[in-house]
C-alpha positions, -999 to +999 in steps of 0.1 A: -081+285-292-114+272-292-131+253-265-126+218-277-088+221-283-086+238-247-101+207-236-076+184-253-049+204-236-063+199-203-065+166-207-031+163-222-018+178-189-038+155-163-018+126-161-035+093-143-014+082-113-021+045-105-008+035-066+012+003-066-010-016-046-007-056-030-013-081-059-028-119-057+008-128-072+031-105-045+055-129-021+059-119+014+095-101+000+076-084-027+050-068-002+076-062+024+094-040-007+059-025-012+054-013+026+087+000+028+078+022-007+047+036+017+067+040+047+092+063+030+074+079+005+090+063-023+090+044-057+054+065-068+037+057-032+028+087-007+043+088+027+011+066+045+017+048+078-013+031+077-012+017+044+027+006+048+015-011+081-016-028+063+012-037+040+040-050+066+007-069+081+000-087+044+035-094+044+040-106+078+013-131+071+029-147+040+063-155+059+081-122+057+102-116+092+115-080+083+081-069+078+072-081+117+100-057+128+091-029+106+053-035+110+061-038+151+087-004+147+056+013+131+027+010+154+049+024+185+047+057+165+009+050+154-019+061+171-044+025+179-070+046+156-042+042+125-036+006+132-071-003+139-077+012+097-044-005+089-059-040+105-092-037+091-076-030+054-055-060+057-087-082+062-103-066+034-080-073+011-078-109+023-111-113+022-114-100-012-091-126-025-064-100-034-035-112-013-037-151-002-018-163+026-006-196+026-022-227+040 
């Protein structure tokens, strides 16, 4: 085999893995369903407290009540380090325009 059909092979092999991340068009419900895909480890998302609790916060914010209890459930098994990243996150993607909360 020579080198450049080693390299197709390789690169045959590496797949890309996209996150599902929060969208401009995601509902309150769809980012709650998002979180809970990061709290659990689910549904192609790693097991990440701080982003399901960035996420629970984005969904929290556009009306969604179960993501205040899961989001609240969360942070008492956070440390104020994790939430503080998960906080800051949730501004970022607000103030990027990616998730906008209703007037």
């Amino acid at each position: 085999m020579n080198a450049q059909e080693m390299a197709h092979d390789l690169q045959a092999d590496v797949e890309v893995v996209s996150l599902p991340l929060p969208t401009v068009d995601m509902s309150g419900d769809d980012l709650f369903k998002l979180g809970m895909m990061y709290s659990a480890g689910s549904g192609g998302c790693p097991m990440d407290r701080v982003s399901a609790h960035m996420i629970f916060n984005l969904a929290a914010m556009k009306g969604s009540i179960e993501a205040r209890v899961y989001r609240r459930e969360m942070s008492q098994e956070m440390e104020r380090e994790e939430i503080a990243e998960a906080q800051k996150a949730a501004r970022r993607y607000i103030d990027a325009g990616v998730v906008r909360l209703a007037a």
